[in-house]
C-alpha positions in Angstrom: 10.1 -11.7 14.2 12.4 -14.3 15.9 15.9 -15.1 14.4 14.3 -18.7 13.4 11.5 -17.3 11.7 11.3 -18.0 7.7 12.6 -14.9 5.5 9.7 -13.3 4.1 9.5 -12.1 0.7 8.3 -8.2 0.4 7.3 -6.4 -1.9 5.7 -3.0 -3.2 2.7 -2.0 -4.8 2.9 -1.6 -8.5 1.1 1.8 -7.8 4.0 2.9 -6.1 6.2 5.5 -7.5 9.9 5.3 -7.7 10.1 8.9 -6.3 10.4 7.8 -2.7 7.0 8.8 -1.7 5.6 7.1 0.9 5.0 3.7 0.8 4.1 0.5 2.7 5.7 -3.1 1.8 3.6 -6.4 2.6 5.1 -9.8 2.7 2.1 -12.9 2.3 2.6 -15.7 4.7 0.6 -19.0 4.9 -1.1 -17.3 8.1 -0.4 -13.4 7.7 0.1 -10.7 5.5 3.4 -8.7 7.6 3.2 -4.8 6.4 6.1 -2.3 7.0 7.5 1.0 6.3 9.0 1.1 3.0 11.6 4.0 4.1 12.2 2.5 7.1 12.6 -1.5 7.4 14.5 -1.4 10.8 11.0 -0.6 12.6 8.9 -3.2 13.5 6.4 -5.1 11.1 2.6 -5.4 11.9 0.6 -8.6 10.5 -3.1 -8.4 9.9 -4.8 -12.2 9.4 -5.0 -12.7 5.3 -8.9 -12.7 5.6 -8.7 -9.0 7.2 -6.0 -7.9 4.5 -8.4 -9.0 1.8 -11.2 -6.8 3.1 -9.2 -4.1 3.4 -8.0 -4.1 0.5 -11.4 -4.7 -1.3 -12.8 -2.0 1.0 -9.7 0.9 -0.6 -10.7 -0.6 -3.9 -14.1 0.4 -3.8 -13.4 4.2 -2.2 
């Protein structure tokens, strides 16, 4: 992300435990949902179009 970009917000799942298992973060943007490692913020971010996220997470829903 460049240094002008907007801060993004993230957050965890409310399934998530407070045991440090492992996790994922997301952060919703007007365009993109960003996802990173929870246990390890320094690595780089990946961003899936908000469409894509929804399907995905309608498809892990459904499993």
């Amino acid at each position: 992300m460049s240094s002008g970009a907007t801060e993004l917000a993230w957050f965890k799942s409310s399934y998530s435990g407070s045991e440090g298992d492992d996790c994922v973060e997301i952060a919703i943007a007007e365009q993109a949902v960003h996802v990173r490692d929870s246990k390890d913020v320094s690595r780089p971010a990946f961003s899936v179009e908000r469409e894509q996220w929804s399907r995905f997470v309608g498809f892990v829903a459904d499993a």
